[in-house]
C-alpha positions as CSV (number, residue, x, y, z in Angstrom):
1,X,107.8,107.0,45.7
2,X,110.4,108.7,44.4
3,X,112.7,111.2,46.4
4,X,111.1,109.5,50.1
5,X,113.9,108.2,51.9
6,X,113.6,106.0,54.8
7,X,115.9,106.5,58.0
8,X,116.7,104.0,60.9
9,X,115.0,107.0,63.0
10,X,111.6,106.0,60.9
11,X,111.8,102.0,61.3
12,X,112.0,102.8,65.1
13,X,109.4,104.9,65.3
14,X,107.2,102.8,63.0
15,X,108.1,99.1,66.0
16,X,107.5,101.7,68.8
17,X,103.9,102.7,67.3
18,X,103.2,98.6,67.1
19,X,101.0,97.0,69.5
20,X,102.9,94.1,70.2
21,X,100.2,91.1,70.2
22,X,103.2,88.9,72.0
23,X,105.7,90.1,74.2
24,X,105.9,93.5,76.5
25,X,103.2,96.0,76.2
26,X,105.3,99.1,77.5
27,X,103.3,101.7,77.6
28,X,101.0,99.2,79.5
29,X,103.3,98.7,82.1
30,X,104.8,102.6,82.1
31,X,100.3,103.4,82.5
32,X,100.9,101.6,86.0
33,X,104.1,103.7,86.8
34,X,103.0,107.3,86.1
35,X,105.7,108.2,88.7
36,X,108.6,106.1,88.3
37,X,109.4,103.8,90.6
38,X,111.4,104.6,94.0
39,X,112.8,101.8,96.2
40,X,111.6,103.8,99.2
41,X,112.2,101.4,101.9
42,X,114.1,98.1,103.3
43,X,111.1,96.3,102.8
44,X,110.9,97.5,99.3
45,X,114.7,96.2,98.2
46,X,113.6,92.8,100.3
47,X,110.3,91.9,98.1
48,X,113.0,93.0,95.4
49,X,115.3,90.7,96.5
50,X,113.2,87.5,96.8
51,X,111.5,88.5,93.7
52,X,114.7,87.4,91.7
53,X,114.9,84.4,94.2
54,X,112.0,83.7,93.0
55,X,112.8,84.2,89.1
56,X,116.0,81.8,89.5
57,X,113.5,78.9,91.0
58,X,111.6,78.9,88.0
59,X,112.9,75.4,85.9
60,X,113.5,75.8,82.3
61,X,111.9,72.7,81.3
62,X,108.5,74.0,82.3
63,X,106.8,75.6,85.3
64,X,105.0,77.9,87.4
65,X,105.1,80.5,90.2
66,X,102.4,82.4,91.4
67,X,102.7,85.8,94.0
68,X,99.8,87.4,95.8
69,X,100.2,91.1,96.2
70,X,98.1,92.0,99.3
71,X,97.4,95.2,101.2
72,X,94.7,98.0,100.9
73,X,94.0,100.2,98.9
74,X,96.9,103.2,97.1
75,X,100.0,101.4,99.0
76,X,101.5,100.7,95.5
77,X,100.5,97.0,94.7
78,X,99.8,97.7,90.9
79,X,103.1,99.9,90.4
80,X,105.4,97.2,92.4
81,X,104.3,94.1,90.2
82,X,105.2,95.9,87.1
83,X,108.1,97.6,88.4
84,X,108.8,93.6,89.4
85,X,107.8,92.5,85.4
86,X,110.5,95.2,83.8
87,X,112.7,93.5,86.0
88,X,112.2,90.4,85.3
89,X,112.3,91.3,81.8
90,X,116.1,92.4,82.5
91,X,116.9,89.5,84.7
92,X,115.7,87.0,82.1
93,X,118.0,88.6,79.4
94,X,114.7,88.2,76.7
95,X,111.3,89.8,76.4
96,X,108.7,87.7,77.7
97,X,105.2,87.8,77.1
98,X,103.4,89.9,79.2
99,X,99.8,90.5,80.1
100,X,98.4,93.1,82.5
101,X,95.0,91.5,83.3
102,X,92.1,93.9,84.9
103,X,88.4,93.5,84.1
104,X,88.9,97.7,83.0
105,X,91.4,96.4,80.3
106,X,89.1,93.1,78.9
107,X,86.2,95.0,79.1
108,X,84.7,92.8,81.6
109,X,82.4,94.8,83.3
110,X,78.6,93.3,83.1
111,X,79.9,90.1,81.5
112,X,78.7,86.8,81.7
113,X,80.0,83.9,83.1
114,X,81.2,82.3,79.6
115,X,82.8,85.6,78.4
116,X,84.9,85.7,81.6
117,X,85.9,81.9,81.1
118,X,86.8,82.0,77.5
119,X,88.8,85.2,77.8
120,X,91.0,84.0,81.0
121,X,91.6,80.8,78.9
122,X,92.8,82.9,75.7
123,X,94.9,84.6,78.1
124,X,96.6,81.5,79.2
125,X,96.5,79.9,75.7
126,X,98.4,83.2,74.6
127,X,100.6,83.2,77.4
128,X,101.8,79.3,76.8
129,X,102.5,80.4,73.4
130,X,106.2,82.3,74.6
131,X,108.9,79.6,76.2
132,X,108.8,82.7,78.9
133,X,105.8,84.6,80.0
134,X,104.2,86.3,83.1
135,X,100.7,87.6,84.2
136,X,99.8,90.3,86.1
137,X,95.9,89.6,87.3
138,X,94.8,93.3,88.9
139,X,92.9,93.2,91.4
140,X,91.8,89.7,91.4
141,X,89.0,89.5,92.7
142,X,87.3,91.3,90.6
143,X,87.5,88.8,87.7
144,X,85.0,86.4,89.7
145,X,82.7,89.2,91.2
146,X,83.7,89.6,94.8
147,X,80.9,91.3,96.5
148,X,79.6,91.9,99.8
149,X,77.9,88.4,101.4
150,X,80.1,87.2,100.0
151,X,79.2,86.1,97.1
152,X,80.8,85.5,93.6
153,X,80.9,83.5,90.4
154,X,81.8,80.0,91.4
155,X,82.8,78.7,88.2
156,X,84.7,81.6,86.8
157,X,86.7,81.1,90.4
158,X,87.0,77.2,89.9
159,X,88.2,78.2,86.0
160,X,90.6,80.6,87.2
161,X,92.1,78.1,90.1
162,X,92.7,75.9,87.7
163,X,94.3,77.2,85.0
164,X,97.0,79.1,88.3
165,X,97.1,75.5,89.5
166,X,98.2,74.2,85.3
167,X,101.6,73.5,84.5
168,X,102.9,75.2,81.1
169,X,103.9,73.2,78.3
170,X,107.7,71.2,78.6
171,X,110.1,74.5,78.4
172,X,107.9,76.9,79.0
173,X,108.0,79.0,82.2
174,X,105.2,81.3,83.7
175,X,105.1,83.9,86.2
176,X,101.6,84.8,87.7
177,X,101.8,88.0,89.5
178,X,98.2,89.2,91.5
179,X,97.1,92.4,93.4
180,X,93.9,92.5,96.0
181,X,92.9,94.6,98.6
182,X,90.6,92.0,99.9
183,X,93.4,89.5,101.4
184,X,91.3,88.4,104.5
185,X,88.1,87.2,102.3
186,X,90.1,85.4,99.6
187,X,91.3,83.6,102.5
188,X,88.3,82.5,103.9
189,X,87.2,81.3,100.9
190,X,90.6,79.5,100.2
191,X,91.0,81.3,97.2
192,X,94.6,81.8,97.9
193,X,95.7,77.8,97.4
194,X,97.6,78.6,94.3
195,X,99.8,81.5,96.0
196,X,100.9,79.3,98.6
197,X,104.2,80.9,100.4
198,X,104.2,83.7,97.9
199,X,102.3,86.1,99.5
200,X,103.7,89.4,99.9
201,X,101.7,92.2,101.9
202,X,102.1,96.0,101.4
203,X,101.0,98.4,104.3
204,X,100.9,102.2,104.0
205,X,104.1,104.5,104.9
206,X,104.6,104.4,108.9
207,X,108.5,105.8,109.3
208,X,109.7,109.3,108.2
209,X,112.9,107.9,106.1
210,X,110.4,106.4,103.4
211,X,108.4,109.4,103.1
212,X,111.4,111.0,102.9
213,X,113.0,109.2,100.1
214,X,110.1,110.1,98.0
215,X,110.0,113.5,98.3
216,X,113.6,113.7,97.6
217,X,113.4,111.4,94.7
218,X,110.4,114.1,93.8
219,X,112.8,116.9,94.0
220,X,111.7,118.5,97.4
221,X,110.2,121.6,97.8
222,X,111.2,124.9,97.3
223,X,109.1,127.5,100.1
224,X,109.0,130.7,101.5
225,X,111.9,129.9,103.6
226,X,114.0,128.1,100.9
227,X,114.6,124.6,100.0
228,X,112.3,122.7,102.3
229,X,113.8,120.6,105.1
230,X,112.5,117.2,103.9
231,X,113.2,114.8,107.2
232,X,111.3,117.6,109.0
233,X,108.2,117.7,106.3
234,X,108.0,113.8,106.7
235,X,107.4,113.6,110.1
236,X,105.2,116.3,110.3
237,X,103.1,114.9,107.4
238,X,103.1,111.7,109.7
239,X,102.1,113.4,112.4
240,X,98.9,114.4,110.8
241,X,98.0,111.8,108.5
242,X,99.2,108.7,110.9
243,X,100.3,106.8,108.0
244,X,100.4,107.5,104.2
245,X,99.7,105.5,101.5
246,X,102.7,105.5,98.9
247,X,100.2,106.2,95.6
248,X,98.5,109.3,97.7
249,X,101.8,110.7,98.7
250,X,102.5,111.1,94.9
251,X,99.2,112.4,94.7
252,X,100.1,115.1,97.3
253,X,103.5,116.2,96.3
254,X,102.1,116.8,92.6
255,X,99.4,118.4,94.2
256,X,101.3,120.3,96.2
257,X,104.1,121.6,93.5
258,X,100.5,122.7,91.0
259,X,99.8,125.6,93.9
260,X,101.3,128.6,92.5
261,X,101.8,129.9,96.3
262,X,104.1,127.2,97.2
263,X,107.0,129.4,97.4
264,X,105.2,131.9,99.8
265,X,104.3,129.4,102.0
266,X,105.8,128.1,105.3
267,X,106.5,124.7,106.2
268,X,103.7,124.3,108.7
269,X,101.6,125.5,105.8
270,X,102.8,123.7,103.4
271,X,101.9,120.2,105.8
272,X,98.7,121.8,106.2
273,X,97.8,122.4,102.2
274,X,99.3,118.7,102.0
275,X,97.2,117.0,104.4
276,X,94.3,118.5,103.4
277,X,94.2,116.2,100.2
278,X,93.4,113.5,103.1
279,X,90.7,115.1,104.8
280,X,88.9,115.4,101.3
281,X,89.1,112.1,100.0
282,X,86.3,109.9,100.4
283,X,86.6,107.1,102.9
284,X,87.7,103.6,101.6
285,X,85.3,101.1,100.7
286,X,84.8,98.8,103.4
287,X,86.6,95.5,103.0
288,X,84.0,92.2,101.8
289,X,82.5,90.4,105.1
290,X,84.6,87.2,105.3
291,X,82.6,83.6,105.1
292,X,81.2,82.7,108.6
């Protein structure tokens, strides 16, 4: 129409409101990463490290590498691997296809063993579709069923195996990233083949200087006696807690910074209205009995 004029400001705005059916689903990937991510740890900048080991090994004729993320439950599995995928995004110097894959997202729940089947092979028929693409399967072991006994659904596992175990078409190159909190079962059942060497664990905050770089990279705390002294808060916090999973420790400091007494409280209070977040949570699940 006349007198409409369109700027560069309204082309961008009308890619960013897109959903890209190939490539990088951002706001998929940011859903995982509510926080940011913070390279809290040595272990952290390692996984880092052989992560882009990892990304170099890949051949650009054709191939495949799959990691297992393993640990329980909140230490930060979900927001690593796609922390891992924008970086590989960056290291690769192109946008590859990218898939976060949870039975929340597919709508999966209740659904038989053919629906599961045909949608992981449209996943890997999309995937083989980009000469550079990579995976993320959530929580794994829900896509077959895991449950207490254990039992499961055998051919959706014996699909799934197969298609990890498949090479990609010549010059194509795939990346299959997977979370569990259920290491110890999967490898009873030798569900883990597929991972073979790439099996990275995560364990829940043990030493003061990682807590510590979180709540600095979280801007502190300001109290009743001033700017809180943050080395002191982390051991304290570990004193109580024992250990801290990374996703609840974001979960306390925001916690912590909604109470509109913060700044009239003292540190030993503060470490107090902190670690009560623990004693209210409801305990973990307990972990799937292992195959005798």
């Amino acid at each position: 129409p006349r007198g409409v004029t369109v700027t560069q400001a309204d082309l961008e705005k009308g890619v960013q409101e897109i959903h890209p059916l190939f490539g990088i689903d951002r706001a998929e990937l940011d859903r995982c990463l509510p926080c940011g991510f913070h390279k809290y740890s040595p272990v952290v900048e390692a996984i880092t490290a052989r992560f882009g080991n990892l990304l170099r090994s890949l051949r650009p004729t054709g191939d495949v590498r799959s990691v297992l993320f393993e640990g329980p439950r909140w230490v930060g599995k979900t927001a690593l691997v796609a922390h891992l995928a924008q970086l590989a995004q960056r290291e690769a110097g192109l946008s590859p296809f990218v898939k976060l894959v949870s039975v929340e997202d597919l709508n999966l729940q209740g659904a038989g063993t053919a629906q599961r089947i045909f949608t992981i092979s449209k996943i890997f028929e999309d995937a083989y579709k980009s000469p550079f693409s990579i995976l993320i399967f959530d929580d794994y072991e829900t896509l077959f069923e895991l449950c207490p006994g254990p039992r499961f659904e055998a051919p959706v596992v014996a699909h799934l195996l197969r298609c990890f175990n498949r090479q990609p078409p010549p010059g194509h190159r795939l990346l299959i990233m997977a979370t569990t909190s259920e290491y110890p079962t999967l490898c009873s059942l030798h569900f883990t083949h597929p991972f073979m060497a790439n099996i990275i664990t995560l364990r829940p905050l043990v030493a003061p200087e990682e807590v510590q770089a979180i709540l600095q990279a979280e801007g502190g705390f300001h109290i009743a006696e001033g700017p809180a002294p943050l080395g002191e808060l982390s051991a304290k916090l570990l004193r109580r807690c024992g250990s801290l999973p990374v996703k609840l420790l974001y979960a306390m400091v925001a916690q912590a910074k909604a109470n509109p007494a913060l700044a009239k409280l003292t540190l030993d209070e503060l470490v107090a209205d902190m670690g009560e977040m623990i004693a209210a949570l409801p305990p973990q699940a307990p972990a799937v009995a292992p195959a005798s």
